[in-house]
C-alpha positions in Angstrom: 47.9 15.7 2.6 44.8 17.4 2.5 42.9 20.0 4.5 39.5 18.8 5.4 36.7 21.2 6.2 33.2 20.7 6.9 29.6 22.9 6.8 27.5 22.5 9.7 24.3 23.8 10.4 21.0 22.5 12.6 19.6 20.2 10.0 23.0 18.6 9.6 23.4 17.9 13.9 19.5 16.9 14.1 19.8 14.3 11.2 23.2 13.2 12.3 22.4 12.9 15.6 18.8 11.2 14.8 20.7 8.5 12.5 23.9 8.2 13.9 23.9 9.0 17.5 25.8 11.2 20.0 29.3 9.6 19.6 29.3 10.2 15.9 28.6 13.7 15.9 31.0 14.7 18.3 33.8 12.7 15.8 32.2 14.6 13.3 32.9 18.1 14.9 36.2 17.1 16.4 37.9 15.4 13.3 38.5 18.3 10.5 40.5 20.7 10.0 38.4 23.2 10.0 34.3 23.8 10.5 32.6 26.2 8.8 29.4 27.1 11.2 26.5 27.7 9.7 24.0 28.9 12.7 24.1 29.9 16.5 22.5 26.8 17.3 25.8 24.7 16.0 28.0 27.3 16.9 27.0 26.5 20.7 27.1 22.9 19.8 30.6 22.7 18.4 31.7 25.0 21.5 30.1 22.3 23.9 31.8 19.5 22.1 35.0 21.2 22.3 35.2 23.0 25.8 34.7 19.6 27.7 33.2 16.3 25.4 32.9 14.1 29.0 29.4 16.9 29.6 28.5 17.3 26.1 26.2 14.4 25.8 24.3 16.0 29.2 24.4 20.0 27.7 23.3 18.5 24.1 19.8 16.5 26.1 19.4 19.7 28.1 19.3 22.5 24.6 16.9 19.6 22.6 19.8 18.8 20.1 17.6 15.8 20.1 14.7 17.8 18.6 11.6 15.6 17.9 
């Protein structure tokens, strides 16, 4: 068994949320074993997803996670 661990910075949340939507990035967050956070910007992302993932998609529209 493995130990999986991801990087995740701004870029990587914009361009995953831009091309594969909301749902997708919270898996994306949730799934590892571990995160290695890059930026404050997806250090308050991945604590969103994580304290309560019924709000995030409402607290993710309100910081522009969307971005333009």
């Amino acid at each position: 068994m493995g130990f999986n661990k991801r990087y995740i910075n701004e870029e990587k949340i914009k361009t995953i949320i831009k091309n594969e939507g909301l749902l997708y990035l919270i898996d994306f967050i949730k799934k590892p074993d571990a995160l290695i956070v890059e930026d404050e910007f997806s250090e308050k992302v991945c604590n969103i997803i994580k304290e309560n993932e019924k709000m995030a998609f409402v607290r993710l529209l309100g910081m522009g996670a969307y971005g333009k």
